[in-house]
Every structure is written in C-alpha cells, then in structure tokens.
C-alpha positions in Angstrom: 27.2 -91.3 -109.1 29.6 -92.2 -106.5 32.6 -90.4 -106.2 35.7 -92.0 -107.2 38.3 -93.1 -104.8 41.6 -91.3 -105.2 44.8 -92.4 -103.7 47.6 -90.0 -103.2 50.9 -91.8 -103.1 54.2 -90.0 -102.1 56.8 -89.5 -99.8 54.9 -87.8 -97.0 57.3 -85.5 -95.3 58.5 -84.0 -98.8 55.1 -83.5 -100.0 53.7 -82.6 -97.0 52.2 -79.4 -98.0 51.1 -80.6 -101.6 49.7 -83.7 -100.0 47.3 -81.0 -97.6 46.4 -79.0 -100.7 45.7 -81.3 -103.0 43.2 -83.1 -100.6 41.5 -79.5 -100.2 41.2 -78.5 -103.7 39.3 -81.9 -104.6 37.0 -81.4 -101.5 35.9 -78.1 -102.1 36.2 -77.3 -106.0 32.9 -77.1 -107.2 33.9 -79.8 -110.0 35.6 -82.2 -108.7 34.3 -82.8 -104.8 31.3 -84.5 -107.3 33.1 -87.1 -108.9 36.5 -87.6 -106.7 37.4 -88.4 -103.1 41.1 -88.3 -101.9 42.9 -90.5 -99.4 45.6 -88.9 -97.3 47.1 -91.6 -94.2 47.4 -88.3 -92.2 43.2 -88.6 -91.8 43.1 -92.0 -91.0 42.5 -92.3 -86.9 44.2 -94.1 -84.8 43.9 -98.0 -84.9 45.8 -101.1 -84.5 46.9 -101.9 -87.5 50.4 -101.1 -89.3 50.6 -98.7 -91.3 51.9 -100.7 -94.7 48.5 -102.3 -94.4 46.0 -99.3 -94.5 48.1 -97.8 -97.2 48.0 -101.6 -99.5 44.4 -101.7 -98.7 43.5 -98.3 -99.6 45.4 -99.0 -103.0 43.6 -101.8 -103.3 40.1 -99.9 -102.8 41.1 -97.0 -105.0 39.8 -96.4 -108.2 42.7 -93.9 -109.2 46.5 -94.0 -108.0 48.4 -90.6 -107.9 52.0 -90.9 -107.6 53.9 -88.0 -106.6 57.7 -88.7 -107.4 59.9 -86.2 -106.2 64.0 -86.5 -104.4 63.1 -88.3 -101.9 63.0 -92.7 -102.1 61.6 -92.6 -98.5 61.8 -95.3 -95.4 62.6 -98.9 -97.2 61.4 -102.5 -95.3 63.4 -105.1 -94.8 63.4 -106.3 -98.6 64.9 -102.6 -99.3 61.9 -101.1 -100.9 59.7 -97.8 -100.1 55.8 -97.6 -99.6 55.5 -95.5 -102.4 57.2 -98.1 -104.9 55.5 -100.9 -103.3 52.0 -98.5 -103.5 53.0 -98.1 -107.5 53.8 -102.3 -108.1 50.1 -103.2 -106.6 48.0 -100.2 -108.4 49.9 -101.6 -111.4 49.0 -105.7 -110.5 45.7 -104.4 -110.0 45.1 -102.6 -113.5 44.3 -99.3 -111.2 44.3 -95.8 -113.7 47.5 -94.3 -112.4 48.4 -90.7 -113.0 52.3 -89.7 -112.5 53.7 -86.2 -111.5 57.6 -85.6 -111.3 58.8 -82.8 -109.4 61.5 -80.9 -111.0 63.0 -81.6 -114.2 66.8 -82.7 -113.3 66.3 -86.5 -112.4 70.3 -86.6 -111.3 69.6 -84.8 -108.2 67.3 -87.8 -107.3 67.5 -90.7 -104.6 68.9 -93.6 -107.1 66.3 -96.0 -106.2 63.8 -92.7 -106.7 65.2 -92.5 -110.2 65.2 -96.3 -110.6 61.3 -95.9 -110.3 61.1 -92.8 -112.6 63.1 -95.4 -115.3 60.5 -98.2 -114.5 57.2 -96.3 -115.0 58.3 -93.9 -117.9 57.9 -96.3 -120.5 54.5 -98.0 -118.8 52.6 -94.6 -119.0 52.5 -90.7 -119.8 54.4 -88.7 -116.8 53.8 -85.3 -116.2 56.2 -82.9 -114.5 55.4 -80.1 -111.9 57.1 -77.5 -110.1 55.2 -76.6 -107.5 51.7 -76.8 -105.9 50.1 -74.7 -108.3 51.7 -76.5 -111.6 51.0 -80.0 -110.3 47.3 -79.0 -109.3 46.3 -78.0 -112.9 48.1 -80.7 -114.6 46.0 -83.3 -111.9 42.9 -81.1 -112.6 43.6 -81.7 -116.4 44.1 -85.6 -116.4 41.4 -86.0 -114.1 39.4 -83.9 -116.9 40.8 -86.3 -119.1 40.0 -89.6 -117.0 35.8 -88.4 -117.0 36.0 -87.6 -120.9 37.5 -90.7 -120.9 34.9 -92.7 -119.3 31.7 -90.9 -120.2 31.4 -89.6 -116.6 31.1 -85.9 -118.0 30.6 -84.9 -122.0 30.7 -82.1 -124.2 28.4 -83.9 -126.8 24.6 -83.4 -126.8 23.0 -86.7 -124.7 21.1 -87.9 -127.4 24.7 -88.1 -129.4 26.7 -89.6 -126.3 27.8 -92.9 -126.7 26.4 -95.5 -123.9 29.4 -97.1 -122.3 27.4 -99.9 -121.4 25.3 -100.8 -124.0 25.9 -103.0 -127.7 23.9 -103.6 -130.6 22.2 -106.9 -128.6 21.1 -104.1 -126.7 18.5 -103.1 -129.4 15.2 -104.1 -130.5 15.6 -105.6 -134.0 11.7 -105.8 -134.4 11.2 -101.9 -133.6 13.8 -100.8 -135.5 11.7 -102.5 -138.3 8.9 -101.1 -137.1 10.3 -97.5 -137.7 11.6 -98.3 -141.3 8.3 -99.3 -142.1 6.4 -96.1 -140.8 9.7 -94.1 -142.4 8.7 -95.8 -145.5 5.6 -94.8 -145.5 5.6 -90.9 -143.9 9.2 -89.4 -145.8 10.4 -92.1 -148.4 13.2 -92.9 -146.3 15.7 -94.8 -148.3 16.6 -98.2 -146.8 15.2 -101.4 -147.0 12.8 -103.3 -144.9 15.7 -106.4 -144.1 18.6 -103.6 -143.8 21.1 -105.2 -140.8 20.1 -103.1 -137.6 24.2 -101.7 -137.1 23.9 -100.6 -140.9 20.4 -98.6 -139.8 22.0 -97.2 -137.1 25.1 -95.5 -139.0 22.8 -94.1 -141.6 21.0 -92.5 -139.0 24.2 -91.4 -137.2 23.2 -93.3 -133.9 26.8 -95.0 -133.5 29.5 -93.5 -132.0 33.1 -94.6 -131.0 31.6 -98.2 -131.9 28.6 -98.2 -129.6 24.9 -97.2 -129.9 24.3 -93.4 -128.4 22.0 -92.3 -126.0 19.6 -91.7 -128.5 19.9 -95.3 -130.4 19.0 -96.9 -127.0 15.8 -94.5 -126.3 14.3 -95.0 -129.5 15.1 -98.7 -130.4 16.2 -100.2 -127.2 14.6 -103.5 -125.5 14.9 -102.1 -122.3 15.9 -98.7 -122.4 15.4 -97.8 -118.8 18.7 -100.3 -117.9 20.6 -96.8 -119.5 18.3 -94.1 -119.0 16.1 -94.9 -115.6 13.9 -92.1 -116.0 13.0 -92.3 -119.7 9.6 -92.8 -119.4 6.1 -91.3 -119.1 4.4 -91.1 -115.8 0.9 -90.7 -116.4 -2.3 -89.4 -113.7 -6.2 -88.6 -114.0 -7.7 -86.8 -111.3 -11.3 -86.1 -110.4 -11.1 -83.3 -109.9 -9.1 -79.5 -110.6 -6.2 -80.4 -108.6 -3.4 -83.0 -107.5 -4.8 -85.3 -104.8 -2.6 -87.9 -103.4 -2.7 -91.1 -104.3 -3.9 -90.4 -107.8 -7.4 -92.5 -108.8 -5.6 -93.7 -111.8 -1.4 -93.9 -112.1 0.2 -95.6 -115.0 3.7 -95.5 -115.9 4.7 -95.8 -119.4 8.6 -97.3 -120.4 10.0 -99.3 -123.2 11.2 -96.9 -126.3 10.2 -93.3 -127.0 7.9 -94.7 -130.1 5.9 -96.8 -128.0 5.9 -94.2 -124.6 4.3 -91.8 -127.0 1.5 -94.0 -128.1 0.7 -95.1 -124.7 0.6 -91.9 -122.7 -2.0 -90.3 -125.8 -4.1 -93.5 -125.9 -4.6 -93.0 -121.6 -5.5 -89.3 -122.2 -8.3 -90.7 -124.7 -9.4 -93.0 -122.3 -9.9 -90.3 -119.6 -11.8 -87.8 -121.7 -15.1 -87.4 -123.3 -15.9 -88.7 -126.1 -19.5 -87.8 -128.3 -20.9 -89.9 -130.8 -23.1 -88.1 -133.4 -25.9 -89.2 -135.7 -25.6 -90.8 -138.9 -27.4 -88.2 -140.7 -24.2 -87.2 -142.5 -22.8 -90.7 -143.1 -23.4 -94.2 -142.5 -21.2 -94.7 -139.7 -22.4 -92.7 -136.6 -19.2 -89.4 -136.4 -17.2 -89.4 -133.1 -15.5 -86.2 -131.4 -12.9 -86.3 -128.1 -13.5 -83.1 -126.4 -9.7 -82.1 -127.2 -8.2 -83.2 -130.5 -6.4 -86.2 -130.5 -3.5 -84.3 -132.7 -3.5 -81.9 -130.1 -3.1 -84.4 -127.1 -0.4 -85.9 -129.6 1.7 -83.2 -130.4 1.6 -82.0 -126.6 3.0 -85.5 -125.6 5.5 -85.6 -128.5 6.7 -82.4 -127.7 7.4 -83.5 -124.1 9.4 -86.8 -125.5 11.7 -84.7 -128.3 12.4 -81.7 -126.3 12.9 -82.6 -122.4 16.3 -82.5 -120.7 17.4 -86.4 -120.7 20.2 -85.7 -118.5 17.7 -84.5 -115.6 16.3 -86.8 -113.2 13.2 -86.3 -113.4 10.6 -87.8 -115.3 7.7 -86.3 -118.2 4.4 -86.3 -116.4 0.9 -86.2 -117.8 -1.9 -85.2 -115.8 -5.5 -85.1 -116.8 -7.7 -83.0 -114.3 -11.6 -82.6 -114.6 -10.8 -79.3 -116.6 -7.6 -79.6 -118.3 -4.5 -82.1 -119.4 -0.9 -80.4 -118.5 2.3 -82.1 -119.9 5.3 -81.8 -117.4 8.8 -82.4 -118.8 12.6 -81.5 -117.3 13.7 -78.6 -119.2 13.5 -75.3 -120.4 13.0 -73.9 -124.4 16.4 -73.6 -125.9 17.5 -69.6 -125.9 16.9 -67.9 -128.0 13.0 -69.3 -128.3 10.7 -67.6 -126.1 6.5 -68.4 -124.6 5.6 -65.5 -126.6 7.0 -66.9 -129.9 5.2 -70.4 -130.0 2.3 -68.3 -130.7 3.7 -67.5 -133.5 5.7 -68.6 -136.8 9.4 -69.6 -135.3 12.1 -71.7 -135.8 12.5 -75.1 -134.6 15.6 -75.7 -131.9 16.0 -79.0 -129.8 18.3 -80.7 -127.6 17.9 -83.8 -129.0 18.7 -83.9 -132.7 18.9 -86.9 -133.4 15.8 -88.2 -131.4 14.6 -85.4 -133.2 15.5 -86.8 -136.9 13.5 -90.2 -135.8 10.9 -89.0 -134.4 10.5 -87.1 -137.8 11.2 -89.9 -139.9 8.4 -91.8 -138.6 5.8 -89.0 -138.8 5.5 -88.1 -135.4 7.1 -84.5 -135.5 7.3 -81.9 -138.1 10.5 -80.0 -138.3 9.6 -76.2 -138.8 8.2 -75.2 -135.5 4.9 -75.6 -136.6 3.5 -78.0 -134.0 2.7 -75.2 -131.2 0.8 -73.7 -134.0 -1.1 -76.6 -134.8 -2.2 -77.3 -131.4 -3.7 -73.5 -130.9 -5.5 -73.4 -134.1 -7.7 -76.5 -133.7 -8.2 -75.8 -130.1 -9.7 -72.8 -131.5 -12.0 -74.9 -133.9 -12.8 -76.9 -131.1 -14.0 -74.4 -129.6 -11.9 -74.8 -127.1 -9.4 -72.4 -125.4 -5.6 -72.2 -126.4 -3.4 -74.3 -124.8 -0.9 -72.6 -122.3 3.0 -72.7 -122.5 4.6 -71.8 -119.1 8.5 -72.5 -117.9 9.2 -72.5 -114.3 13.1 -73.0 -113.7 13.9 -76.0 -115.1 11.0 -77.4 -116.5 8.2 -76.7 -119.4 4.5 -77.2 -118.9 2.0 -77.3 -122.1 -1.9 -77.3 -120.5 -4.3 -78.0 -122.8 -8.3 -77.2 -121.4 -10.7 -79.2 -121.2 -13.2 -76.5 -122.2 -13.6 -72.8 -121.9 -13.9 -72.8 -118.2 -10.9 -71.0 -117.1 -9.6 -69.1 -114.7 -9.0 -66.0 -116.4 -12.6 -66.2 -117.9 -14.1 -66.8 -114.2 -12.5 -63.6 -112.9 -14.2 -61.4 -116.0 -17.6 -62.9 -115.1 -17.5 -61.2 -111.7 -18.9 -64.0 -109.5 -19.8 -64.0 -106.1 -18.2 -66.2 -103.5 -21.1 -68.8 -103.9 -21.0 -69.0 -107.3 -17.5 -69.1 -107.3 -17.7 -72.5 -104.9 -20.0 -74.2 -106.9 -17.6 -74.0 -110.3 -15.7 -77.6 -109.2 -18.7 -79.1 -108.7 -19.9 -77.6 -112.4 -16.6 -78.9 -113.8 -17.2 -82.4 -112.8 -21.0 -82.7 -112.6 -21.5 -80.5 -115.9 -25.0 -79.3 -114.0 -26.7 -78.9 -110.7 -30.0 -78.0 -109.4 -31.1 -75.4 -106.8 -31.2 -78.3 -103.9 -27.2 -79.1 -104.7 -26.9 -75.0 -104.9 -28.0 -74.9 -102.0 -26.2 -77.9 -99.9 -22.7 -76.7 -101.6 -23.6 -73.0 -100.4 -25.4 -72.7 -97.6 -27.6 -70.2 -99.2 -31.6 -70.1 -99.0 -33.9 -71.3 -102.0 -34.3 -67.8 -103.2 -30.7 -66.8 -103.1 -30.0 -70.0 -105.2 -32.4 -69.3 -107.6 -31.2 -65.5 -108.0 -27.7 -66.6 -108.0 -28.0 -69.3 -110.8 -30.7 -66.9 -113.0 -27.2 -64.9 -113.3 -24.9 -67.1 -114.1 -27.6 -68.3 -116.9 -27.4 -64.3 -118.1 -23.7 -64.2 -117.9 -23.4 -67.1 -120.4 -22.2 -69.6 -117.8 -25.7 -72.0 -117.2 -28.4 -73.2 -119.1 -31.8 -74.2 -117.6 -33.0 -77.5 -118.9 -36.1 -79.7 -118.0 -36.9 -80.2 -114.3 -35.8 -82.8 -112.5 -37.2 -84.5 -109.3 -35.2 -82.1 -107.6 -36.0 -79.0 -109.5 -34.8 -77.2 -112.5 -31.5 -78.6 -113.7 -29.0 -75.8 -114.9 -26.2 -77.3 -117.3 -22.7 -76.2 -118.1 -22.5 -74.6 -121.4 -20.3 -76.3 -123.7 -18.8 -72.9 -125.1 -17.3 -69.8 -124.5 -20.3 -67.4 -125.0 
C-alpha cells in the first residue's frame, strides 16, 4: 500500500516546533511511517518557484489536510488572505479528508481573521482542541486511527468477515453460488431454495457487511476473486525427483473461487501419482487404488484453503516429489492448538469462520477437528506412513508420503554411503540391477552384489527375474 500523503497546514513560525515533531512521530512510529507521509515546506529544497505554489500544489497532491489553527492569521496577499486559509478553501474544493486541531481553548485571544476561520470550518466538520505537542499528537494519532478504520486500510474484524471496499454483489458468481446450494442441499439439509436471490444467500450466511460482500463472500463465490485478494490461489508443482529443482517440470496455478481452487489442485495431485488397477475377480469392474487416498490428498488441500492466513502475501503451494506431496500455506495453528495435538482428538479453531461455515456446508470440511485424524488413520491402512505436521514461523506444512521410504526409517536401517546414494534412484526407478549399482556407485560387481543382498535382508529390495542386465532388485511396496 502506498503511504498516504499528509499535508500539515499552519502558521509556520507559531508551530514551528509542533510542525518538526509531528513530521518525526509519523516517520518513525512503527504504525504510522506505513500508511502516512507528511509534507513540511521547511524540506522542500531550494527551487524557483514561489512559495504559494509548492504549498497549493502539495494541497492539491495530498490525500489528508491537517490544519493547525492557533493565535496567529499569518502573512496575508494582496487580496488579504493567509496561506493557511487559502490551504483550507482548496483541500475543501477538492473534497480532501481534513482533520482540525485548535490550540487553546479561549478563541478571543485570536487574530480576528484567525477566529473568522475557526467560525467558518466549525460547522463543516468535527474540530479537535490541543494544548500542546503531546495533546495534539494523540488526538492526530486517534483521527488518523479513525481515518484507516474508516477506510478499511487496518481492521479489527477477522479477514474472512471484513467488508471489501471495492467489491458489490455484480461482483459475484450467481452460477456458483447455486452451485453451493445445491451441494448444501445435498451434504447438511441446508434450508434455502435453489432460486433464492444471491444478496438474500449472502445475509443468511452472514457474508454482508456495512452493505457489501466480505472478504469471505468474494473468495468463495466471486467471478474473479483475485481482482480483491491477488494471492488467493493455489500454486501447484511435481518434481522428479526428492527435491525442489528450478524451473519445475510441471507448474500450474490454480484461481477463481476457493470451491473450484480446491478441486483443481487434488485432481493435479491424482494426475501425478500412481494409480493400480486390480483384477476383476471381486467385481465386474476391474478396482482401482491411488497410492495415497484421494480423501487424504483432499483434506490436506482443504485444510490449506480454510486455515491459511489471507492477509499474508504469500500463496498455498502444493508440491508432489517422487516420494511425497507437502502442502505449504501462510500461517501458523491458532494458539492454543499444538503439532502434537492433531494426533490426537482436539478441538477445531480457524481464522476464517465464515469460509469455514461454507466450506462445511458443502461437504468439504467437517467441523470437530477430526480431519488430521482422518488423514493418519487411512495412511495407516494404506500402508503408508503418517502424514507430517510441521510450523516454521509463519507458515504450516502437511507432507503426506508417497510410501514408507522415509528418512527416519533410512537412518534405522544403517546403510552405507553406497546404499545410501542409490535410494533417489530407488525412489524414482522403483528397482535397479547390479550394472546401475554399480554406474551410480563406483563399486565393483561383487561389492554390488553384497551391498544389495543386504538391503534385500534388511527389508528394503526384493530380487525379481533377471533381466538382460542381471538380476533386477525392486522397491518393496511396504514398510517391513
């Protein structure tokens, strides 16, 4: 955001010292140096220009006009009038936000033109009196407080409940919200009717505030929801291999609404991972199995979409690697919800409430904290290993494995250096043969044979049928 330009009117030789210290205090407080940045005619260099036309055209290029008003009228032109009154006149012609402080509260003692001004803005806007630096510094701070409120610039509701300034009802997708009472329909009973006006959807789902869609209106049922949010979407990346390589083989970015983010980002994971067809011994119609759940994939994704940070920057990432899918989104697990308790029956906090209440509307969350629960106990019938939860500063991470091939299962198998170099290759090729053994390792035939005969008695290999090259040793499927 850039900062807003604030002009600081007064006389300057009576307000010399406020003038100084007001200009510090909006550079350097921690607050407002992000939003704000003051004009003083005492930094302006040297030019050749007069000085009633910096100070007009400043006004002009201002987004806020302070007005301090104190004894003093100041130096009057020809037509009898001050800088600071002819400052005030064009911030008002040019529907500037202007913000008033008085000094003192005995107006008698005033220049009569001074007090002719006073008269003339009093009954155009709210004035606020000061007494000295300190006073008129927190009554500034708090209209300028005011002014962000105001404006949206800063909020004390959630994001998801924040009304978008710049959005309206034409701003939504009348077709998706339809969409969503159809799947609401069919998932949780929800009340309304099919042909129920999109506004009169909207307040029953309390996604309308001061008159305009929220945040959360535009993510789920917006026709371009990016326009308000610009990183609401779903960057998604498949590797060859274990780790990021730059570019990525396969990059797809997913936008549009949360509903359809979701079911794009989980139908590229599928497309990316095995998938085994069986035998129709069991059934006419031949059974089918993705090497991780598809509920799993689902609720990882999901989880990214209802719980990430939508006031961060940053975007939710999904990478698949040759041994494992991670799910990247900005932010961390609402206190007091720890790693160690998604492992476990806990309650259910969000940021996002109300994308929270859609989402479970239309079947794709449940609301009880059970979802981290689900995905562990059919990774486990999978036969696959749990899904990690980790939470660097800032951001959460869900990695879901490919198969039992981890790290931490590598290290207990005590491998040697060798063995240990040929595990990528094993992870993408699912097998290899003494020949590749060797050219990966440098080692002699014999070695390679010794050194793959023990990774087939740790559990890791299994020798299949020779090949033109040798005997083939596969991957096995499962942890041992």
């Amino acid at each position: 955001m850039k900062p807003l330009r604030i002009f600081i009117s007064s006389v300057q030789k009576e307000f010399s010292a406020e003038r100084i210290s007001l200009r510090d205090w909006l550079r350097n407080d921690a607050l407002m140096h992000r939003f704000f940045e003051p004009f003083l005619f005492e930094d302006v260099p040297a030019a050749d220009r007069r000085a009633d036309e910096v100070y007009l055209d400043e006004v002009a290029g201002c987004d806020i006009y302070v007005g301090l008003f104190g004894d003093e009228y100041g130096y009057e032109d020809a037509e009898g009038v001050s800088p600071t009154e002819r400052e005030f006149a064009l911030a008002t012609a040019r529907n500037k936000t202007r913000l008033i402080f008085v000094k003192g509260a005995d107006d008698e003692v005033k220049h009569p033109k001074m007090q002719a001004l006073i008269r003339q803005v009093s009954p155009q806007l709210i004035r606020r009196r000061f007494g000295d630096s300190e006073e008129l510094r927190s009554a500034l701070y708090a209209s300028l407080i005011e002014h962000l409120q105001r404006t949206g610039a800063i909020q004390s509701l959630p994001f998801d409940e924040q009304p978008c300034l710049d959005a309206t009802l034409d701003d939504l997708d009348a077709e998706a919200v339809g969409r969503f009472i159809r799947a609401a329909h069919y998932k949780r009973q929800f009340s309304l009717p099919e042909n129920t006006p999109v506004g009169d959807v909207l307040d029953h789902l309390n996604l309308v505030r001061d008159g305009r869609p929220t945040y959360a209106a535009i993510l789920l049922f917006g026709k371009h929801p990016q326009r308000f949010s610009s990183c609401s979407e779903i960057r998604c990346m498949h590797f060859h291999g274990t780790t990021i390589q730059r570019p990525a083989p396969f990059y797809r970015i997913f936008k549009g609404n949360l509903f359809e983010q979701v079911d794009q980002a989980v139908d590229f994971v599928l497309s990316k991972i095995d998938l085994s067809v069986g035998t129709r011994a069991e059934s006419a119609q031949a059974p089918t199995r993705y090497e991780i759940p598809p509920d799993v994939i689902r609720e990882a994704i999901v989880n990214a979409v209802a719980h990430r940070d939508y006031a961060h920057q940053g975007a939710i990432q999904v990478s698949v690697f040759a041994d494992r899918m991670e799910v990247w989104n900005p932010g961390e697990l609402l206190a007091p919800l720890t790693l160690e308790q998604l492992r476990k029956p806990h309650r259910s906090l969000t940021r996002n409430a109300r994308v929270c209440e859609a989402l479970y509307l239309a079947g794709y969350i449940e609301k009880y904290g059970t979802g981290t629960l689900m995905m562990i106990q059919e990774s486990i019938e999978h036969a696959l290993p749990e899904p990690d939860f980790d939470q660097p500063p800032g951001e959460f991470v869900t990695t879901l494995w490919r198969d039992w091939l981890t790290a931490h299962v590598l290290a207990g198998m005590s491998l040697n250096d060798r063995q240990n170099k040929i595990i990528p290759h094993l992870k993408m090729s699912r097998q290899i043969t003494n020949a590749e053994y060797r050219q990966i390792t440098g080692a002699t035939e014999r070695t390679s044979a010794r050194d793959l005969d023990d990774m087939v008695k740790k559990g890791l290999l299994t020798k299949t049928a020779k090949t033109g090259r040798g005997t083939a040793y596969r991957l096995v499927q499962n942890q041992p």
